[in-house]
N, C-alpha and C positions, 0 to 999 in steps of 0.2 A: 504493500500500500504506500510505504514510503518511497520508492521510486518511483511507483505510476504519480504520485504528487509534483517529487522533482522532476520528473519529466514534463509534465503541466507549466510549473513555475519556467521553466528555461524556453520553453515555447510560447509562453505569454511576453518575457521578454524581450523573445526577436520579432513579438509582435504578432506572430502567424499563428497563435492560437486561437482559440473558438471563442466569443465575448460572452457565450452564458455560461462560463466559469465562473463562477460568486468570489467578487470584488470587495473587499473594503473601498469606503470613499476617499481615500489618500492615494491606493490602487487605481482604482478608476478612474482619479483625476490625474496621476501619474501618466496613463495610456493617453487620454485625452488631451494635454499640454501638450506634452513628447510627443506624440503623433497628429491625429486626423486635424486638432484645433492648433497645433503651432505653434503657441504665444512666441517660440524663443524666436519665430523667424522674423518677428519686426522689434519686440523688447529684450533682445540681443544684439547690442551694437556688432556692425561689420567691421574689420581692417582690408586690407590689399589680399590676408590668407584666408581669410574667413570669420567668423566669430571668435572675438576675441576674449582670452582665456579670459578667466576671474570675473566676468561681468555677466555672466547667464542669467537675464530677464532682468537686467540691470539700466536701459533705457537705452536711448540717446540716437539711433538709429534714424537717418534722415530720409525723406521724403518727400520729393521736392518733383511738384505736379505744376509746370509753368502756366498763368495762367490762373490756377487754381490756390494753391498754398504750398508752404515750405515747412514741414510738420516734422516733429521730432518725435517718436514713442518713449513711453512714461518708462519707470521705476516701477516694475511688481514686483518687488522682492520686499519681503519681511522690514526692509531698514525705516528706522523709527524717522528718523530726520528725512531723508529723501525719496522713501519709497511708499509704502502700505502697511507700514509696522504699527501704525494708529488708529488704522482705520477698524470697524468692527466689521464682521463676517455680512453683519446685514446691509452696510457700508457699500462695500467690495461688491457684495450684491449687484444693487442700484446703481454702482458705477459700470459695470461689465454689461445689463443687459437696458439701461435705460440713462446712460451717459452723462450721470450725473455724477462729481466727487459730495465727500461730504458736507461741504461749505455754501453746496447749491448752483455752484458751476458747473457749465458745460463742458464735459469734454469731448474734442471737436475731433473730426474726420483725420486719418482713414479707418479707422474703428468703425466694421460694419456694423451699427446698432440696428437699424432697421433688421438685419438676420438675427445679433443675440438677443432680440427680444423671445424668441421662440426656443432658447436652450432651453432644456426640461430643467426642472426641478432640481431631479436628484443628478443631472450630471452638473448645473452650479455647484449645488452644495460641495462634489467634490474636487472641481476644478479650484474651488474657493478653498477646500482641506487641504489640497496637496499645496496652492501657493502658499500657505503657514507654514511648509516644511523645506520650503528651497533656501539656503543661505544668503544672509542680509550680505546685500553690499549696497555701499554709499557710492552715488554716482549721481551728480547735475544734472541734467539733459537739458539742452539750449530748448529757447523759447520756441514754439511756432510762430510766422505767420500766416496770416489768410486773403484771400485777394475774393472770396465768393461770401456770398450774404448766410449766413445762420440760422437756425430756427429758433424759437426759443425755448422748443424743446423737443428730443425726438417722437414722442410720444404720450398719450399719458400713462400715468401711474402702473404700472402692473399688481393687478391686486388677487386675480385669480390663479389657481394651479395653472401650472406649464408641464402637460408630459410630451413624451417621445410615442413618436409612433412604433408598434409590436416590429419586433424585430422579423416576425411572419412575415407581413408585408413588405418584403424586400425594396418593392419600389419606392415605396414612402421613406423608409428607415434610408434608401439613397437620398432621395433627397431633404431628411432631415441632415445626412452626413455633409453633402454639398452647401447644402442652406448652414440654418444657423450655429451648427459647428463646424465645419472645416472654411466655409463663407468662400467657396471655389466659384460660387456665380457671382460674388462682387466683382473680385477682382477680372473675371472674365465676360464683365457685361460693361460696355461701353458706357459712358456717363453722356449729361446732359449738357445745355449748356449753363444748367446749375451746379452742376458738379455729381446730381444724383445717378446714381446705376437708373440704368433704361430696360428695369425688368419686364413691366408689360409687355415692348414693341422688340427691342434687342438680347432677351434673355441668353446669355454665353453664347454670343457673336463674336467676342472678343475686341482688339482692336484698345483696350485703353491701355495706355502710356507711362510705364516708369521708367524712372532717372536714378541713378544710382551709384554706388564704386564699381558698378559692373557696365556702369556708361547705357544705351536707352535702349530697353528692351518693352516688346508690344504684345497685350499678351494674347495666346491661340484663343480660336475660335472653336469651341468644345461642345458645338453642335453636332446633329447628324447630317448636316452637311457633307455630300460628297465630295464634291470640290473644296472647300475650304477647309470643314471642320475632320469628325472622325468617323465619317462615315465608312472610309476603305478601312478603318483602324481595325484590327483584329483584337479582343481582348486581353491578349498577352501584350500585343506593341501598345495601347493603353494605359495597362498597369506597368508598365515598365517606363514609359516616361512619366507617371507620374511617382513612380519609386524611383527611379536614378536617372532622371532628365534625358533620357537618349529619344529622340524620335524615331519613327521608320523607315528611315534611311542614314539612322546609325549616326546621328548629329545631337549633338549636344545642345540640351535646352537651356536658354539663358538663366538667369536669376529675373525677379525674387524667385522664384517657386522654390520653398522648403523640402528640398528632397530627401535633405538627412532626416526629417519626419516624419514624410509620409510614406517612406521605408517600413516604419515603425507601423502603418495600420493593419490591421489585422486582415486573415484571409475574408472573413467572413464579411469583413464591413467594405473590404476592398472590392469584394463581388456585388454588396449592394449598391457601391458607390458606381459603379463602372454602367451596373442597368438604368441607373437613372440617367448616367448620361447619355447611354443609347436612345431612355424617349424622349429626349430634348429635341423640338420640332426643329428641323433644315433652317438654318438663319445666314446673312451671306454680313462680315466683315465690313464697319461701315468706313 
């Protein structure tokens, strides 16, 4: 019994285990971080090699949409003075799904709120348990600017339960993965000339624009589009550019995309992830 266990535990690890293994919520949010949701690939500053040591989820990491703003990511690490060390669980909350810190400010784009409004319940609670247990580090992160108009809020209040759709329903549970945890149709849904994703009309068309230390990358169109998106894609060339950036012709896929995470998603979530994007209606690159 004790190896069929550690064999469990070592395959959860590399990620490609089954997700209805029973989790503790530090577990779950561990998976969750480190893989499908990310945080470290915008609240881990970049250098010239990559993310640099000593700062994981330690801020600063720029963002700079010309036109639009020059945004810098927060400090979610534990530290009292510069990051979420004060903040209370129900805090942290409200800030991650309805973009408020706790002083009643906004915080502002590119933080998909419009999707974390729809994280379930219990995978906050443990995305919120595991950030309690990542090590504090002190780190500034320069101011943003903004050059687009605001709202004055994203939303109102969330006051009712948020769950997840049954893991049954594969399709759904994809695009709860896409949507509001791993938020793969923000960033591959062109914006407006508000600055908002053009989800009714452009749903992962692709085509919006980042700037970076990896210089301007644009990002795919992850329709079933034949011609543009992934319609010839085969579900191995799929899950392989989204695990280790290579395309179908064997090319390497730019940055941002978090590869070294979503390595980490599991088989199970990675098949549910892969069907929703197959019924993503044909859209053409604007």
């Amino acid at each position: 019994m004790k190896t069929v266990l550690a064999v469990a535990a070592i395959a959860a690890t590399l990620g490609f285990a089954s997700q209805t293994t029973a989790q503790t919520a530090v577990e779950r949010g561990k998976y969750l971080v480190e893989s499908v949701v990310g945080c470290g690939n915008c609240h881990t500053p970049q250098g010239p090699n990559g993310p640099i040591r000593g700062k994981t989820l330690a801020g600063g990491l720029e963002f700079d949409h010309p036109g639009f703003f020059k945004a810098y990511s927060t400090n979610i690490t534990p530290d009292r003075e510069t990051g979420i060390g004060k903040w209370t669980d129900a805090q942290l909350k409200v800030a991650i799904r309805e973009g408020k810190r706790p002083d009643g400010t906004l915080i502002r784009p590119p933080m998909p709120f419009a999707l974390y409004r729809d994280i379930a319940d219990s995978d906050l609670d443990a995305i919120v348990a595991y950030l309690r247990t990542v090590p504090a580090v002190k780190n500034v992160a320069p101011k943003s600017k903004y050059e687009i108009p605001l709202p004055p809020a994203y939303g109102p209040p969330i006051t009712k339960p948020v769950t997840a759709p049954p893991r049954s329903d594969k399709l759904a549970y994809g695009a709860y993965l896409a949507g509001p945890l791993g938020h793969c149709i923000e960033c591959h849904t062109p914006p407006g000339a508000d600055g908002r994703s053009q989800y009714g009309t452009q749903l992962g068309a692709g085509g919006r624009q980042f700037h970076g230390p990896f210089g301007l990358s644009v990002a795919k169109n992850i329709t079933s589009d034949s011609d543009q998106g992934l319609g010839k894609w085969s579900d191995t060339e799929i899950e392989r550019a989204i695990r280790k950036g290579i395309d179908r012709q064997d090319q390497p896929l730019k940055p941002p995309m978090g590869y070294a995470y979503y390595d980490k998603i599991s088989a199970d979530d990675m098949a549910a992830l892969i069907a929703y994007l197959r019924s993503l209606p044909p859209r053409k690159m604007p």
